[in-house]
C-alpha positions in Angstrom: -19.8 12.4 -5.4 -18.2 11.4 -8.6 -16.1 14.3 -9.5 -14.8 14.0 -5.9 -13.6 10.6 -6.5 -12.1 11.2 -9.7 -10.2 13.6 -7.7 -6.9 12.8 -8.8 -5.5 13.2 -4.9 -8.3 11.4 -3.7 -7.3 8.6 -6.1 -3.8 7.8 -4.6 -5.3 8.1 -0.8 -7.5 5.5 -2.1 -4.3 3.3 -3.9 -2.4 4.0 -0.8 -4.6 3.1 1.7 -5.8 0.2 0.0 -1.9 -0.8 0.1 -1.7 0.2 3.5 -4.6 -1.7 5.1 -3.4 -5.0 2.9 0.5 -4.9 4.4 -1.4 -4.5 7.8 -3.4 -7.8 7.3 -0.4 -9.4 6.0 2.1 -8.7 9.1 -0.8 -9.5 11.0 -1.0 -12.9 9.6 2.9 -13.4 9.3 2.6 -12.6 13.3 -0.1 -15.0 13.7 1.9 -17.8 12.3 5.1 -17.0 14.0 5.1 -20.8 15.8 4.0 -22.8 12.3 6.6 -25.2 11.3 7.3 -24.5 7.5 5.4 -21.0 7.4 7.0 -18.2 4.8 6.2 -14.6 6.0 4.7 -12.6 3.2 5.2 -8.6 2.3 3.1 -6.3 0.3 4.4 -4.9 -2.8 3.3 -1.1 -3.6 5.7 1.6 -3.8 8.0 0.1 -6.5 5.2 -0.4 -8.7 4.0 2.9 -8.1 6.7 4.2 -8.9 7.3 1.8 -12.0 4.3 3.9 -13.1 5.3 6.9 -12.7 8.6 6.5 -14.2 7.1 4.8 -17.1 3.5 6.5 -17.9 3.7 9.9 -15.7 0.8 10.6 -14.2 -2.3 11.1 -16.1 -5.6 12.7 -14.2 -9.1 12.5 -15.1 -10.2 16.0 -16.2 -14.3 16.4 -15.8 -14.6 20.0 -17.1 -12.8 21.7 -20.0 -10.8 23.9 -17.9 -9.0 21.5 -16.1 -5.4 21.1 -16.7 -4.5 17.7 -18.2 -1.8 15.3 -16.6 -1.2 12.1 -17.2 -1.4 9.2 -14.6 -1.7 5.4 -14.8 -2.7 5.1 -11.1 -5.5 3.6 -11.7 -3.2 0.2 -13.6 -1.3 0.5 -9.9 -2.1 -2.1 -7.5 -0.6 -3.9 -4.0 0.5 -7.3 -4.6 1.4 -10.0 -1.9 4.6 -11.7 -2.3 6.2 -14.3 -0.3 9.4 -14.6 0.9 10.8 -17.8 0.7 14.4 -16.5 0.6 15.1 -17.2 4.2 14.7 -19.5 7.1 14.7 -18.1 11.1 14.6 -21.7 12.5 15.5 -25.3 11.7 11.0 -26.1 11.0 11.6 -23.9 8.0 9.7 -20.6 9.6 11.2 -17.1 8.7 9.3 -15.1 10.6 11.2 -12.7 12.9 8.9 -11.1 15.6 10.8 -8.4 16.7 10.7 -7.2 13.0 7.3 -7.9 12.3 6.1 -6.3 14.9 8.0 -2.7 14.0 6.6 -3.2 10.8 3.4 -3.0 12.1 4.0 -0.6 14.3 5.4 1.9 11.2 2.8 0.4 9.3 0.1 1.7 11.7 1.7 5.5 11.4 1.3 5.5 8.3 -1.8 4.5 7.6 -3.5 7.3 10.3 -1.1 9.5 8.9 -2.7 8.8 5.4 -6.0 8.9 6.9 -5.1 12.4 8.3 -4.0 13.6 4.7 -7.5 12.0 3.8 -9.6 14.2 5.9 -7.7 17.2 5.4 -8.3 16.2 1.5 -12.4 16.3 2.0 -12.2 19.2 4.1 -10.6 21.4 1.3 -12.7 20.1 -1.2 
């Protein structure tokens, strides 16, 4: 089971997904507090700091046998983050969550992640 998780595909599924399932929790909870006076929606922060490392390191992949090619990756140094936004204001209590948006958020949000979960099984099926 370890040289399939040192799978260097398997490895961003895992990144991604984790990134994914996080933003989902997050609109979630910006939805949840959508009628609390003074409440800043939050966003998850992935794919510029994936690509930060990428542009900076290139990719770098485990090898676990001689004959593997070796590329370079700093995935594993690539992590979501939660930020707030406290840029904006919908109402007069201080809230700036929109609904409407949040909720096509999750609703893209929601594609992606099956459609990374798709990729994922189609990724242990080949292996």
């Amino acid at each position: 089971m370890g040289d399939f998780l040192n799978n260097a595909n398997m490895q961003l599924l895992e990144k991604k997904l984790d990134a994914v399932w996080m933003r989902q929790q997050v609109i979630s909870n910006n939805i949840a507090n959508v009628d609390t006076p003074g409440f800043k929606r939050s966003n998850v922060e992935f794919e510029s700091y994936f690509k930060a490392a990428i542009n900076d390191g290139g990719f770098v992949a485990k090898t676990t046998r001689d004959k593997h090619i070796n590329f370079s990756s700093n995935i594993e140094n690539v992590s979501a983050a939660i930020v707030q936004d406290n840029s904006t204001s919908m109402r007069m209590d201080g809230n700036n969550v929109d609904i409407d948006s949040e909720n096509a958020l999750l609703a893209a949000n929601t594609i992606y992640y099956d459609t990374l979960v798709e990729k994922l099984n189609s990724e242990i099926t080949r292996l």
